[in-house]
Structure formats: structure tokens, C-alpha cells
C-alpha positions as CSV (number, residue, x, y, z in Angstrom):
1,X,21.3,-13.9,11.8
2,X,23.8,-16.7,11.4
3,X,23.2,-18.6,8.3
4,X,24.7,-21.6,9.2
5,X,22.8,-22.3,11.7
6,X,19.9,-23.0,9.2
7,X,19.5,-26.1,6.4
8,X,17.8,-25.5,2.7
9,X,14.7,-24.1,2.2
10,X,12.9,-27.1,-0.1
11,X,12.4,-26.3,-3.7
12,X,8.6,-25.8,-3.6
13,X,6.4,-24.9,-0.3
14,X,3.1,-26.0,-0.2
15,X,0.2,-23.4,-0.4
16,X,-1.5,-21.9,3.3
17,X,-4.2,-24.8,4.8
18,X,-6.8,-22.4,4.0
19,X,-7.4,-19.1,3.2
20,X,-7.8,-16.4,6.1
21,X,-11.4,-15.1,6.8
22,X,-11.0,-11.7,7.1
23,X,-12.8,-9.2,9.7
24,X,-15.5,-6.9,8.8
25,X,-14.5,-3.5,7.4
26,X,-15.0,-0.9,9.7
27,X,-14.3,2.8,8.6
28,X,-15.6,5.2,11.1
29,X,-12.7,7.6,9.4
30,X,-13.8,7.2,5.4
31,X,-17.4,8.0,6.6
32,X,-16.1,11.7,7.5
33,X,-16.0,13.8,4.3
34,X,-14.7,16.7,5.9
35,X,-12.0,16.5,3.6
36,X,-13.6,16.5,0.3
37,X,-12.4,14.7,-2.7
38,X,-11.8,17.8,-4.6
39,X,-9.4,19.1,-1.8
40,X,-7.2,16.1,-2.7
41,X,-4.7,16.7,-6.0
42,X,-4.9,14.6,-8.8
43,X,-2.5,12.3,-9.6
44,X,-1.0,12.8,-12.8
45,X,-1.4,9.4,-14.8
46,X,2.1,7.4,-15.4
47,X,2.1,5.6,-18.9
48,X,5.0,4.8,-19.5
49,X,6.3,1.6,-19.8
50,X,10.1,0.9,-18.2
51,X,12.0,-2.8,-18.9
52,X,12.9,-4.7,-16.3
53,X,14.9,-7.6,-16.2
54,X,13.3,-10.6,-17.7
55,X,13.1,-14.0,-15.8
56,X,11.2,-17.5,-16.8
57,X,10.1,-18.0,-13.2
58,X,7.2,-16.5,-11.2
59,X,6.2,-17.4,-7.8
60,X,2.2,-16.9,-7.1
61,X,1.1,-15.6,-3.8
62,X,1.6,-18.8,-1.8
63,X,5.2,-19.1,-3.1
64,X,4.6,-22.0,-5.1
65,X,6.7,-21.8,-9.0
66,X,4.1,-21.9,-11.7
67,X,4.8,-21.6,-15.5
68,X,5.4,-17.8,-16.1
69,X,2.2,-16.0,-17.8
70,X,3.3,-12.0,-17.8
71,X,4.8,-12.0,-21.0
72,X,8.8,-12.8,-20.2
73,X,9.0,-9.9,-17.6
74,X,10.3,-10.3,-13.7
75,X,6.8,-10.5,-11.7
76,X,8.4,-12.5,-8.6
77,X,7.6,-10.7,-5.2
78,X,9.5,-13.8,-3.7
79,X,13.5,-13.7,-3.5
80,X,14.8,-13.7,-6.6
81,X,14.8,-17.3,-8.3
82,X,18.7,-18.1,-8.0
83,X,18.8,-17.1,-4.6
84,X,15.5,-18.9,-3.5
85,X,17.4,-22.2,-2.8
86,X,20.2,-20.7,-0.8
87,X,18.1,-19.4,1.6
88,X,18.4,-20.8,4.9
89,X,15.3,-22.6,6.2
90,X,14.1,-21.0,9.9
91,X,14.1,-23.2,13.0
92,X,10.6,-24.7,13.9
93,X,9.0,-23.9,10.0
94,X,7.1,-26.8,9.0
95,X,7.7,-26.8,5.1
96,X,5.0,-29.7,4.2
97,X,2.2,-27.1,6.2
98,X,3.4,-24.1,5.0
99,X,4.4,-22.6,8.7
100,X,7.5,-20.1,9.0
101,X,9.0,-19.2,12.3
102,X,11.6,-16.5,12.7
103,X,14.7,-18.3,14.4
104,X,15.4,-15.2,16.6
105,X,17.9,-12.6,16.2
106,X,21.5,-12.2,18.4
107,X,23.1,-8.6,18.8
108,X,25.4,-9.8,15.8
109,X,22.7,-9.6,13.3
110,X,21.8,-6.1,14.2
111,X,24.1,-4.5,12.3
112,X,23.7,-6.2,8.8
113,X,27.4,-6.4,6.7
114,X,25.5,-7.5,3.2
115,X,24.3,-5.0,0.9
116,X,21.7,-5.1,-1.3
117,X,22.8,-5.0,-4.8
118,X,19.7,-3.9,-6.5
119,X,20.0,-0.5,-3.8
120,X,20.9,2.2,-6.3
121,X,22.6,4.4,-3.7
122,X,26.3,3.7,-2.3
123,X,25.0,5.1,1.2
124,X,24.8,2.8,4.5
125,X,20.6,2.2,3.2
126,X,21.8,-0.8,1.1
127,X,22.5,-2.8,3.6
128,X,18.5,-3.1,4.7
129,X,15.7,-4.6,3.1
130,X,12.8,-2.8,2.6
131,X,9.3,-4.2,1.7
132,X,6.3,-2.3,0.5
133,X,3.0,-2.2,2.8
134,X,-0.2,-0.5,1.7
135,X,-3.8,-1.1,3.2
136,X,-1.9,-0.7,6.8
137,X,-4.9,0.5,9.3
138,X,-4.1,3.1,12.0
139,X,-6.8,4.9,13.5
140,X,-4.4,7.0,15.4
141,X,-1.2,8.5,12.9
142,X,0.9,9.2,15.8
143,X,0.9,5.8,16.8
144,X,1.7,4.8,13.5
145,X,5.5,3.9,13.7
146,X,4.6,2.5,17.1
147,X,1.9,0.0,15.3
148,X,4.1,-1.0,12.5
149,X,7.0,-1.8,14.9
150,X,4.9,-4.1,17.3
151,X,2.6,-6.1,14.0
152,X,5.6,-7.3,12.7
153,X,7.4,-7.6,16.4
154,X,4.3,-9.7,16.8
155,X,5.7,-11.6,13.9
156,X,9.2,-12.3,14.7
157,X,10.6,-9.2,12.6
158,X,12.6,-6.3,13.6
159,X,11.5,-3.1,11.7
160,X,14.6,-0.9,11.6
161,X,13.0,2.3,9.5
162,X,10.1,3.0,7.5
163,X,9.5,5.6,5.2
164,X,6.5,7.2,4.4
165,X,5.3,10.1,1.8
166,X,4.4,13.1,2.8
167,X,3.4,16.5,1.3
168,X,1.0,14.5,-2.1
169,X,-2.2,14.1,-2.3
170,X,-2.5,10.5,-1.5
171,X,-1.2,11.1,1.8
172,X,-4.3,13.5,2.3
173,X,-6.8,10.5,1.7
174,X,-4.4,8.8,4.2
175,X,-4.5,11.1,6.8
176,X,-8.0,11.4,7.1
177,X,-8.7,7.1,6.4
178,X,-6.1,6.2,8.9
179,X,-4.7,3.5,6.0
180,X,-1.3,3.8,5.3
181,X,1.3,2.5,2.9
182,X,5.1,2.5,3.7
183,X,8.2,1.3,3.0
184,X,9.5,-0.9,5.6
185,X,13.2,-1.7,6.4
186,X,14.5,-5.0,7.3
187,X,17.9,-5.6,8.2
188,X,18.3,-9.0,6.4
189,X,17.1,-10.1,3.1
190,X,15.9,-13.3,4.7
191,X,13.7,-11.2,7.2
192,X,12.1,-9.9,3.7
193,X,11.2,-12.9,2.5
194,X,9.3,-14.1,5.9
195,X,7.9,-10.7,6.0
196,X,6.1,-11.0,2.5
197,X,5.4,-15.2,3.1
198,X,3.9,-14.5,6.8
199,X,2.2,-11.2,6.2
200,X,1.0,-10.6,2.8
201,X,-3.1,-11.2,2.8
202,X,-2.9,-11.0,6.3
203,X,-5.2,-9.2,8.3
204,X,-4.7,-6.3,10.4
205,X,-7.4,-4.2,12.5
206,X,-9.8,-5.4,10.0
207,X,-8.0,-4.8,6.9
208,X,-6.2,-7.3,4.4
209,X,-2.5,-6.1,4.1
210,X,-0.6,-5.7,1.1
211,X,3.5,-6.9,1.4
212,X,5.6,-6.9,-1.8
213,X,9.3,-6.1,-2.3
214,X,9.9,-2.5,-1.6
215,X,13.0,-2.6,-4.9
216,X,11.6,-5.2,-7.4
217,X,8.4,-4.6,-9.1
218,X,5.8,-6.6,-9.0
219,X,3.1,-7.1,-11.8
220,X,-0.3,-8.2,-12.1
221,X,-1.4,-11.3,-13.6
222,X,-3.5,-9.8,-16.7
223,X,-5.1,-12.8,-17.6
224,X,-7.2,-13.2,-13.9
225,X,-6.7,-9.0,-13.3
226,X,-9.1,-6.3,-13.6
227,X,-8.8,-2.6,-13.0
228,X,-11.3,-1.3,-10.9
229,X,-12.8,1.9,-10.7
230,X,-15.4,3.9,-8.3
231,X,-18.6,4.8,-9.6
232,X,-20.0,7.9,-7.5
233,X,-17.5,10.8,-7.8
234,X,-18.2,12.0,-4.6
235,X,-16.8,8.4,-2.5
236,X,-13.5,7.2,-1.8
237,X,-13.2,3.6,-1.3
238,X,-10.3,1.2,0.3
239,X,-9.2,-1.4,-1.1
240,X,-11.1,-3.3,1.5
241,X,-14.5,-2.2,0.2
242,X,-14.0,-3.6,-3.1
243,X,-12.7,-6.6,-1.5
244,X,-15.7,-7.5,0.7
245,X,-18.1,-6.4,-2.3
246,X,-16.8,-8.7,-4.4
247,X,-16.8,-11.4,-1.4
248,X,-20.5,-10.4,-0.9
249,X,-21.8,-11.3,-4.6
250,X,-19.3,-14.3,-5.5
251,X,-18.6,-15.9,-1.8
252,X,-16.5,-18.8,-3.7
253,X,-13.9,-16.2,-5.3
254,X,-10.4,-16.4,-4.2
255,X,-8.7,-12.8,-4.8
256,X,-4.5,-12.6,-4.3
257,X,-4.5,-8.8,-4.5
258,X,-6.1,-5.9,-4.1
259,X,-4.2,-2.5,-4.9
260,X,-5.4,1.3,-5.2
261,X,-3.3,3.5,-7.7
262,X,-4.9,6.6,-6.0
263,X,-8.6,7.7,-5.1
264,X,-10.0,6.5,-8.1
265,X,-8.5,3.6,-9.4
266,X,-7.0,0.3,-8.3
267,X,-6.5,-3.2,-9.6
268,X,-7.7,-6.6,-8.4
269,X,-6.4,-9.9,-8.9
270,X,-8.0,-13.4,-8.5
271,X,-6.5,-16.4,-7.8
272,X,-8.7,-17.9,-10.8
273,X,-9.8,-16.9,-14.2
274,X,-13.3,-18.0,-14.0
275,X,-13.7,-15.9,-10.2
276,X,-12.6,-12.8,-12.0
277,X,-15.1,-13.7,-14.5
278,X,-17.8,-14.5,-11.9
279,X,-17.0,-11.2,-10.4
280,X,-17.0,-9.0,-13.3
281,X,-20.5,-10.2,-14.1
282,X,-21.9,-9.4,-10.9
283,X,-20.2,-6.2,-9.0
284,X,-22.0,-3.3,-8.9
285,X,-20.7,-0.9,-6.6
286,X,-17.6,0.0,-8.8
287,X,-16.8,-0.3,-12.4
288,X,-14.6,-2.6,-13.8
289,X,-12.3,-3.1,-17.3
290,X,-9.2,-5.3,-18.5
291,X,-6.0,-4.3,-17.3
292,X,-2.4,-3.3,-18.6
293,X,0.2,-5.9,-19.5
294,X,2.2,-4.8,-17.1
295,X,0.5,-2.8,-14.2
296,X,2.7,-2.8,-11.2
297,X,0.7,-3.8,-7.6
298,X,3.7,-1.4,-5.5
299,X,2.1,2.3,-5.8
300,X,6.1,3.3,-5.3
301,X,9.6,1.5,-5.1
302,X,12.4,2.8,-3.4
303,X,14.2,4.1,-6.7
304,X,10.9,6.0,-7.0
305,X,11.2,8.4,-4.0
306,X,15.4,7.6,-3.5
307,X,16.0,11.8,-3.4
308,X,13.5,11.8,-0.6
309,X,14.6,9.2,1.3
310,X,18.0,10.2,1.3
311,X,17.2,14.0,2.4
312,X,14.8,12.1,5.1
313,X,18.6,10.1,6.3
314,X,20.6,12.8,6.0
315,X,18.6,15.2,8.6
316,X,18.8,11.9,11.2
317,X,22.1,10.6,10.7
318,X,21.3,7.9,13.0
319,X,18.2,6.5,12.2
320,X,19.9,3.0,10.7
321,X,21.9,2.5,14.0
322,X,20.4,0.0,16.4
323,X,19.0,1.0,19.4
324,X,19.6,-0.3,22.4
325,X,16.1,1.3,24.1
326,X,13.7,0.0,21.9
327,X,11.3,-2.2,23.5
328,X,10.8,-4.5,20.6
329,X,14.4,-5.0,20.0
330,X,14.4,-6.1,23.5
331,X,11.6,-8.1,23.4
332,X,12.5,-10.0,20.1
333,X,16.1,-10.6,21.3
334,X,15.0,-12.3,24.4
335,X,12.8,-14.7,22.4
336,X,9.7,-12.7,23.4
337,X,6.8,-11.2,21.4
338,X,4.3,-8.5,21.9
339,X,0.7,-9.2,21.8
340,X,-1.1,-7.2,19.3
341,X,-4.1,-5.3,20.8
342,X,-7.4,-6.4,18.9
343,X,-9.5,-3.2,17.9
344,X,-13.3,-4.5,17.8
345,X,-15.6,-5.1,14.9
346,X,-19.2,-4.1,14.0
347,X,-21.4,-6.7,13.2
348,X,-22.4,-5.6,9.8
349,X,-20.1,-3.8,6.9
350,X,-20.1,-0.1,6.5
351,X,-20.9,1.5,3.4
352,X,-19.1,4.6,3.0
353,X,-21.7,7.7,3.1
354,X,-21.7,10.8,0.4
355,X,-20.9,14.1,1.7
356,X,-22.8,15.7,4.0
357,X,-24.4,19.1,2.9
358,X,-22.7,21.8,2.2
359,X,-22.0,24.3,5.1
360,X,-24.5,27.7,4.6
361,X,-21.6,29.9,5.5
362,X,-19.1,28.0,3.2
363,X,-21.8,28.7,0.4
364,X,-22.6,31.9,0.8
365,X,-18.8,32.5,0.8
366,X,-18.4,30.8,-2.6
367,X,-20.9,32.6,-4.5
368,X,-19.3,35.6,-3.2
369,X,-16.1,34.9,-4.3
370,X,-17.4,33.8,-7.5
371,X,-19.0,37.0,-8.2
372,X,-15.6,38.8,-7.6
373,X,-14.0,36.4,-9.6
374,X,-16.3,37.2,-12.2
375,X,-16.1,40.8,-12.0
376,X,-12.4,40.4,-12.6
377,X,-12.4,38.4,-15.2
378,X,-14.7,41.4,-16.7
379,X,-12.3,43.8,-16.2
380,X,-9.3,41.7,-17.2
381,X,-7.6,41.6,-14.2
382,X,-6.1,38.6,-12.7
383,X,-8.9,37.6,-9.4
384,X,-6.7,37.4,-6.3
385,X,-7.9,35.6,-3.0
386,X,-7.7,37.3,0.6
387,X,-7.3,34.3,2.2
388,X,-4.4,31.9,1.9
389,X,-6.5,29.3,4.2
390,X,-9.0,29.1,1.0
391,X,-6.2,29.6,-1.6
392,X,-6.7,26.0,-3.0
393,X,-10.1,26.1,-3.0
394,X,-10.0,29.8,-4.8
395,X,-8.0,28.7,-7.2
396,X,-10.4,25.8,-8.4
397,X,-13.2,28.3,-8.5
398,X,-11.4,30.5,-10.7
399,X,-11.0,27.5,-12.7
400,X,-14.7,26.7,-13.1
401,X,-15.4,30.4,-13.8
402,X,-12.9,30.6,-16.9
403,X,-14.6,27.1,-18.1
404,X,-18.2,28.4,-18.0
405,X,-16.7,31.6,-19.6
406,X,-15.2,29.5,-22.5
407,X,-18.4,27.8,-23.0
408,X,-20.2,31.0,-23.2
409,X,-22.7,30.1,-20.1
410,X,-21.4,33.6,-18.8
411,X,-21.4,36.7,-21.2
């Protein structure tokens, strides 16, 4: 992208006309329980605190400054504050209505020559630009790269790589919810900052996305914040369920964030004092409590998973490189966009069901396990399962044997 092509960005843009009315949640994967909770590993809990640079300016999420309220600490998910007025201002973006349009791309800007400097590796991966997407709905997971490329494609943004966890628990719940969080790689800073101004809170096959920087944390606002938490151990919720139970009991509530930690716990944030209030007072589906001074919204930076990411690059060298094939590449250097497909909508919100019953074989294999296990235990010798298919689930059952034999239930 040729910079001086562009004038100034203007010191403050206003907020959106109106806020987006989102689609009805629809989650014909979170009603299949196949995959229990309990066959999901816990995520060990991360308090500790780390200092980050401190800054007096915060941006909200319409990108308008406002008098800093997190306690001194960097909470901008826009571009840094003394780079915000050097950024170039896009062709056909309407400032006073708060419209941005990507000017296009030439073959130039394809191979970027800036690094980042807050990348902490020397490799060719700081000079792109990631973001950090979460609530991203995929019905499909092999389509998944596919459906990342053509949203933001759809947006005037060329994605070139994303990264993904794989191998932890959350990427269980994932797999079997078909909602996704990323990073995704940019190859401009600028591209960045229309990716988080045109996309955050935007809604994609029915669910609100989340867009912050994918190298800069981003905190919540305690003072209009809550943590939330589910009730019913045997649910997992998205974060579009709490959204739309809030929006059910306090229609007039504004909320700027919603963020899950893991399959427990997540974090809300309003664009008003008085609607977290209003909210508080009248959810009842989940269970909410104050939050931490600084609670971060990105579940992951880059720093956080560098050694993974740089194993990922090193076993495809050429991932970074442009490529000449890709159709959205193509498309967006011809001044063309794809047109996203619309996936349809019940009529009515769906509540995500308990369980189903247990399967009689799968019980009647349990409590025969658990009688060997307890006849092991007995002898005092170690109970060792025959299956490696079951291993996990063995392994928890030994578990809740040893507890009921500490608590003396079995003599």
C-alpha cells in the first residue's frame, strides 16, 4: 500500500450511526454433548499479573479518545496513540459517518518491507500484523481457513496466515461448537487497524465477532465489566448466549465485549455503568461477580504461543510468500470482492440442552472398571486400563475412586 497516496486520518472519528442488530443464535453443534464437559481439560487458572507499558490514552470501541479509566495501564486495541495521526486516511472513508473503505492493494504491497517492532522474534513474521479473532463461526472446520480468507476478502483485507491452537482443551469445545479463535495475519499495520474498526462487533453467521490486536493487550474496563460464569455444570455456553440473555432481560443495554476465558468463565463489558448494573440485577441464566483490574479480553497474544508459531513456520517455509493462485488475492487486486454466503436463521433462540442420558453399555462398562479399580486399590497395586481409547476417561475414574477412598465412603 502506498502511503502517500492517502491524507491524515482526523484526530477523533465519530462513533457507528447505530448499533448492529445482531442475528439469532443458532447452535445446532453446542446442542450435541457427545463430547462431554469432563472430556475437556481444565485450564489451569493464570494469576499473575505482568506490566505493560503505561499510556494516558484509551480509545473505546468506536475509536473515539476518552479520559483513561484502567488505572495508568495500555488498554488501546486501536494503533498506538503516537502513531494514530500518521496514519493515512483510505480513499472513499467518510470520517464525519464513521465509514472506512480499504483503498485496494497493488502487487507492491504484497510483500510488506516494515516490521513490526513490538514482534519479539527477528524471523520474516514481523513484518505482518496479526489481529486476535474469537467467537468466529464455522460449521464446517475444513472450511475454516477458506471462511476466514473470504469474511475479511469480503472486507477489503487480504489474510496472509492465521494461526490457530491445537492439541488444548479449548480447541476440543471448538471442534465440536464450530466457533473458533485465531490469530490473523495482515500484511500492513494499517490493514490492522481497518480490520479491528470495520469488524469488531460485527456479525458473522449469526455470531458477534471479537477483533483485538493480536501483540498488545487489551483490558477490560472494570468499572462497566463483569465476569461471568455458567451455572449448570453440565452446559457450555458461547459467548453469544450470554450476549442475547442479557439483550433478552435489559433490551436497552449497550454491551462492547463479550469474551470466554475457557468453558466456564468469560467477561462482559457494557458500554454504560448503569446497563451493567441493569443487567446484573436481572440475568439469570449465568452467574455474575466484579472483575480484575486488569483482565485481558485476548485469550492469547502472539508472545504467548511464539514457540508454536515458529515450529508451525519452520515446517512450511513458505507460508508468508504471496501467492500468486489465491483467488482472493486475485479478486482484491482487481478491485473485486467476494460475496459472503448467508447461512439461515431460526426464528426463535436456542437454548443449549443438558446431556443426553448416559449410554447403557458405556455404564455398564464404568462400573466395571470401577470395580477393578477398586480391587486394585485393595491389593495396592497400581489399576491399569486395557484400552488406550478410554485412557482419559480411566484415569478420571481412578481419580474419583481414590477420593471416595479418602473420604472413607469405601472401606
Amino acid at each position: 500500500m502506498n502511503n502517500s497516496t492517502y491524507s491524515h486520518f482526523s484526530e477523533e472519528l465519530s462513533s457507528r450511526a447505530s448499533e448492529q442488530q445482531h442475528s439469532t443464535m443458532y447452535e445446532p453443534d453446542f446442542t450435541n454433548f457427545q463430547l462431554s464437559e469432563m472430556g475437556i481439560k481444565q485450564e489451569p487458572a493464570d494469576d499473575d499479573e505482568s506490566e505493560h507499558n503505561k499510556t494516558d490514552v484509551y480509545y473505546d470501541e468506536d475509536g473515539r479518545r476518552v479520559q483513561d479509566t484502567n488505572y495508568g495501564n495500555g488498554n488501546s486495541h486501536q494503533v498506538p496513540a503516537e502513531k494514530r495521526n500518521n496514519l493515512p486516511a483510505p480513499r472513499g472513508s467518510n470520517p464525519r459517518k464513521g465509514l472506512l473503505v480499504h483503498p485496494g492493494y497493488k502487487w507492491e504491497d504484497m510483500n510488506p518491507i516494515v516490521r513490526d517492532p513490538l514482534c519479539s522474534t527477528d524471523s520474516d513474521l514481523a513484518y505482518f500484523w496479526p489481529v486476535y479473532v474469537s467467537n468466529f463461526r464455522c460449521a464446517n472446520r475444513n472450511d475454516e481457513l477458506d471462511s476466514v480468507r473470504e469474511y475479511f476478502a469480503s472486507k477489503g483485507l487480504h489474510v496472509r496466515w492465521w494461526f490457530r491452537q491445537k492439541g488444548r482443551y479449548f480447541y476440543e469445545f471448538q471442534r465440536v461448537s464450530g466457533i473458533y479463535d485465531m490469530l490473523v495475519y495482515f500484511v500492513s499495520e494499517y490493514d490492522t487497524y481497518l480490520a479491528i474498526r470495520m469488524c469488531h462487533r460485527d456479525s458473522y453467521n449469526g455470531y458477534t465477532l471479537n477483533v483485538f490486536p493480536g501483540r498488545v493487550p487489551v483490558y477490560f474496563e472494570p468499572l462497566r465489566s463483569v465476569e461471568i460464569m455458567k451455572k449448570a455444570k453440565d452446559m457450555v455456553y458461547s459467548e453469544q448466549f450470554y450476549e442475547n440473555h442479557v439483550k433478552s432481560v435489559v433490551p436497552q443495554a449497550t454491551i462492547t465485549s463479550v469474551v470466554k476465558f475457557d468453558t466456564k468463565r468469560g467477561a462482559m463489558e457494557f458500554k454504560r455503568r448503569s446497563d451493567m448494573t441493569s443487567a446484573v440485577e436481572k440475568v439469570n441464566q449465568f452467574r455474575c461477580k466484579p472483575i480484575r483490574v486488569q483482565q485481558q479480553k485476548q485469550r492469547f497474544l502472539e508472545d504467548d504461543l511464539l514457540g508454536e508459531i515458529e515450529l508451525q513456520l519452520a515446517s512450511n517455509a513458505n507460508v508468508l510468500q504471496p501467492n500468486p493462485n489465491d483467488r482472493y488475492l486475485r479478486m482484491l487486486l482487481k478491485g473485486n470482492r467476494p460475496c459472503l454466503k448467508i447461512v439461515p436463521q431460526p426464528s426463535s433462540t436456542v437454548i443449549p440442552r443438558k446431556k443426553q442420558p448416559m449410554d447403557p453399555m458405556l455404564r455398564q462398562w464404568l462400573k466395571r472398571q470401577e470395580r477393578r479399580i477398586v480391587k486394585s486399590l485393595v491389593q495396592g497395586s497400581e489399576p491399569i486400563c486395557n484400552n488406550n481409547r478410554n485412557k482419559k476417561r480411566f484415569k478420571r475414574l481412578v481419580r474419583k475412586v481414590q477420593n471416595r477412598f479418602a473420604r472413607g465412603e469405601i472401606v
